[in-house]
C-alpha positions in Angstrom: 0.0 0.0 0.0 1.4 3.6 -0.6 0.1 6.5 0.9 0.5 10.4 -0.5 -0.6 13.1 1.7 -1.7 16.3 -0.2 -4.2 19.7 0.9 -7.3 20.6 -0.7 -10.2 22.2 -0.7 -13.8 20.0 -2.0 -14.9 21.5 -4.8 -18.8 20.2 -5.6 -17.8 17.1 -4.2 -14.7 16.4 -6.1 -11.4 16.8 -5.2 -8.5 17.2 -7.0 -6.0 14.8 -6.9 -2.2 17.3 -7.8 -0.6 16.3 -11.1 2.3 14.5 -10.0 -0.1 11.7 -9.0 -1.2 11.3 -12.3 -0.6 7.8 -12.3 -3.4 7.3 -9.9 -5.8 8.7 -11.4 -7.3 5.4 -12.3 -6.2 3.4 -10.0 -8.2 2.3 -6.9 -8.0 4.4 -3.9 -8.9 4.3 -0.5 -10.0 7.9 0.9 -9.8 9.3 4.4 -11.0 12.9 5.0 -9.8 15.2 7.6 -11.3 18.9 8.2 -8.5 21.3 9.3 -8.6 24.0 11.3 -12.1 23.2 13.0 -12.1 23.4 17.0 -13.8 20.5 18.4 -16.7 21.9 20.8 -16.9 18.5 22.7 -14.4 15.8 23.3 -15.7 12.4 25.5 -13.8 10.9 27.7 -14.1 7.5 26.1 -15.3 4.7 28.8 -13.1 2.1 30.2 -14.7 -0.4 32.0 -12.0 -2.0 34.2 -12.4 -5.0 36.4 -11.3 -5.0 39.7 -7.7 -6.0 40.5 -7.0 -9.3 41.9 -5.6 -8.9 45.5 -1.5 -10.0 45.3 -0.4 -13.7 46.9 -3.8 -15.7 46.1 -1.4 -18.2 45.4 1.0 -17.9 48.2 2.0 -21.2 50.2 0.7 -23.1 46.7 3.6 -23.6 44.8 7.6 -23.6 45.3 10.2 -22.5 42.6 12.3 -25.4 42.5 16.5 -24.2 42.8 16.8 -25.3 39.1 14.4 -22.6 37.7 17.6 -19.9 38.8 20.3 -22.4 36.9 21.6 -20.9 33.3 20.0 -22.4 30.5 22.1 -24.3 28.1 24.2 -22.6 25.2 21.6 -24.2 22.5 18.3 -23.3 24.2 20.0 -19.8 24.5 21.2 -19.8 20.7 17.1 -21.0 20.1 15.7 -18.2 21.7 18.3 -15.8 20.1 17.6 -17.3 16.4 21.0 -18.7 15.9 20.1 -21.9 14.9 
């Protein structure tokens, strides 16, 4: 996809596309319309519904990191990860 970024003003509904672009002119477009230079009289506060947090250590007491989990990993699991192999 390209994308050319131009200003214009709509002219009876048309608007015209500069003459360096003339190689879109038939091609298919996608159009997005922005208004310059207008003040917006209301902006909303978009809702977020949020659940409520979780209280920390549910899970205290349940589980044990075994001394193993804190090793180094070996050189080929490391080279895995990293895309070297």
């Amino acid at each position: 996809m390209q994308a050319i970024e131009f200003n214009s003003y709509v002219n009876e509904g048309t608007i015209k596309i500069p003459t360096n672009y003339q190689d879109w002119y038939s091609a298919k477009i996608k159009v997005i319309l922005l208004r310059q230079n207008t003040l917006t009289s209301k902006m909303e506060t978009p809702i977020v519904s949020r659940s409520p947090q979780r209280p920390i250590g549910l899970a205290k007491d349940k589980f044990q990191v075994p001394p193993q989990f804190f090793e180094e990993l070996p050189e080929d699991l490391l080279d895995a990860y990293e895309g070297k192999r």
